[in-house]
N, C-alpha and C positions, 0 to 999 in steps of 0.2 A: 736791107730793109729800110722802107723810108723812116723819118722821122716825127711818126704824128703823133701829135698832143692831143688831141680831142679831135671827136667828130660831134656836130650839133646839129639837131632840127631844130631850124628855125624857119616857118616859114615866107621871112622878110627877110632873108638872108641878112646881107652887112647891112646893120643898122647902127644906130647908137648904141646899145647895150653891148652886143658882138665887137662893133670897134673900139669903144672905149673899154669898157670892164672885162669880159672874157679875156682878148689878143693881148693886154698887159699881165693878167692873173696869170696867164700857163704860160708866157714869156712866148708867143708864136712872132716869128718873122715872115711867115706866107700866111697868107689866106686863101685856101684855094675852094669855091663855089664849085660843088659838082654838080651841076645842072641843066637836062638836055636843052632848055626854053634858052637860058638864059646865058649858054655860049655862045646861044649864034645873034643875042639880041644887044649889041654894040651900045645903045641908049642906054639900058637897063645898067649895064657896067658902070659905061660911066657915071650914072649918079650912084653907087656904091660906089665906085673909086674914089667919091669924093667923102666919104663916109668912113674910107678906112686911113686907120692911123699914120701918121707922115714914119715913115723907117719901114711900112710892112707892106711887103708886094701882094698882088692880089692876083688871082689865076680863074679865069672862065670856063673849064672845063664841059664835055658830058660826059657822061658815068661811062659808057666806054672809053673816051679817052683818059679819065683818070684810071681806069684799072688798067690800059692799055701800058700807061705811062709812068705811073708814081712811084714803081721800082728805081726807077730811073733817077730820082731825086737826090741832091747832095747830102752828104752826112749836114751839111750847114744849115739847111733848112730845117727851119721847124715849124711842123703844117698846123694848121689850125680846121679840117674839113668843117665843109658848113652845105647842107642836104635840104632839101625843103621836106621829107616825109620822111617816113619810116622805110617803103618801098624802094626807095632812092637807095638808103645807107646799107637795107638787104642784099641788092644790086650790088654794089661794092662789094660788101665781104664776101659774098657768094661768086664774084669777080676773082675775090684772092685780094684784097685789099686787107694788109693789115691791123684793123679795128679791135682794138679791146673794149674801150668803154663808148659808150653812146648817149651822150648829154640830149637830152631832152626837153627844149627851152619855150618853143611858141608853135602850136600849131591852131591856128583860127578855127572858132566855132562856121559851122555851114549846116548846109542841109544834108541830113542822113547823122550826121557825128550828135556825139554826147559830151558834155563837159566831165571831164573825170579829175583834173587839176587844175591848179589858179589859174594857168594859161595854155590848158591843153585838154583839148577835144580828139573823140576817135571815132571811130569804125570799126565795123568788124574787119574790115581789109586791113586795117592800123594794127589791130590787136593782135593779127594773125601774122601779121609781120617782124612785130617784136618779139612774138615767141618763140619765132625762129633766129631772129637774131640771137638768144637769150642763149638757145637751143644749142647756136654755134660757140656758145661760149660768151658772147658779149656781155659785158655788164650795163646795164640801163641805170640812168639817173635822171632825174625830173628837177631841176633846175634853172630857176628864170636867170636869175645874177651871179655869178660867186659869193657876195657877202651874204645871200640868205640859203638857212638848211635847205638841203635836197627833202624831196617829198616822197613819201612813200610810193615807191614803184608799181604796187600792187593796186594802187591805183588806177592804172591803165587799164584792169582787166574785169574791173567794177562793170556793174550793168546798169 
C-alpha cells in the first residue's frame, strides 16, 4: 500500500501554502499532482516545480495513471496527493486509491457555486461528490493552513 499522507483540493495546485506549510507539517517527500490537464501541460509544471520545496519530488500524473500506478510506490515515499475538485479525489478512491482523509483547502468561487467556507465554494456536483467520498469512508476536513482549526464540514452541505 502506498504511503499517503494526505490528499488536498486545492484548486492552484502547488502553490505557496501547499509548498511551504502543508509538504513540511505531514513531513511529505513526493508531491504527486493528480491531474488530467495538467500532466500533459509541461509549462504548468514547470512553474510549480519551481514552487515546490528543494528535497521534495514532484509527479504529474492523470487520475488514471495515478490509480494505474501508486501501488507501485516505495515504502520511502511519502506522498502528499494534491486534486483540483472533489470529482478528481472520487476518481481516485473509486479507482482503489488508498484515501482516508481528504483536506479540503481552496476551491474558487465561479459561476453556478456558493461560498460555504472562507475559501471554498460548491455545487451540487461538489456536494454530491463528497458525500460519497464520506460514503466510502473518507474523512473530510476544511482546512486552508495547518496552523488554523479546521472548519466545520457540515458546512459543504449548507444551502
Amino acid at each position: 500500500m502506498a504511503n499517503i499522507l494526505l490528499t488536498r483540493i486545492d484548486n492552484r495546485l502547488i502553490h505557496g501554502q501547499v509548498a511551504t506549510q502543508w509538504t513540511s507539517s505531514i513531513g511529505a517527500n513526493l508531491i504527486l499532482v493528480a491531474n488530467d490537464k495538467v500532466s500533459k501541460d509541461k509549462i504548468r509544471q514547470g512553474l510549480m516545480d519551481m514552487a515546490a520545496p528543494t528535497g521534495v519530488a514532484t509527479r504529474y500524473f492523470s487520475i488514471q495513471k495515478t490509480i494505474d500506478i501508486i501501488h507501485k510506490a516505495a515504502d520511502r515515499q511519502k506522498i502528499f496527493i494534491i486534486v483540483d475538485s472533489p470529482q478528481d479525489a472520487l476518481r481516485l478512491v473509486e479507482g482503489g486509491v488508498e484515501i482516508r482523509k481528504v483536506n479540503i483547502g481552496n476551491m474558487h468561487m465561479s459561476e453556478g457555486k456558493r461560498q460555504v467556507a472562507t475559501t471554498v465554494a460548491v455545487d451540487d456536483a461538489d456536494v454530491a461528490a463528497f458525500k460519497k467520498l464520506e460514503a466510502s469512508g473518507v474523512t473530510l476536513e476544511i482546512q486552508r493552513v495547518p496552523s488554523i482549526a479546521p472548519e466545520n464540514v457540515s458546512k459543504l452541505y449548507s444551502k
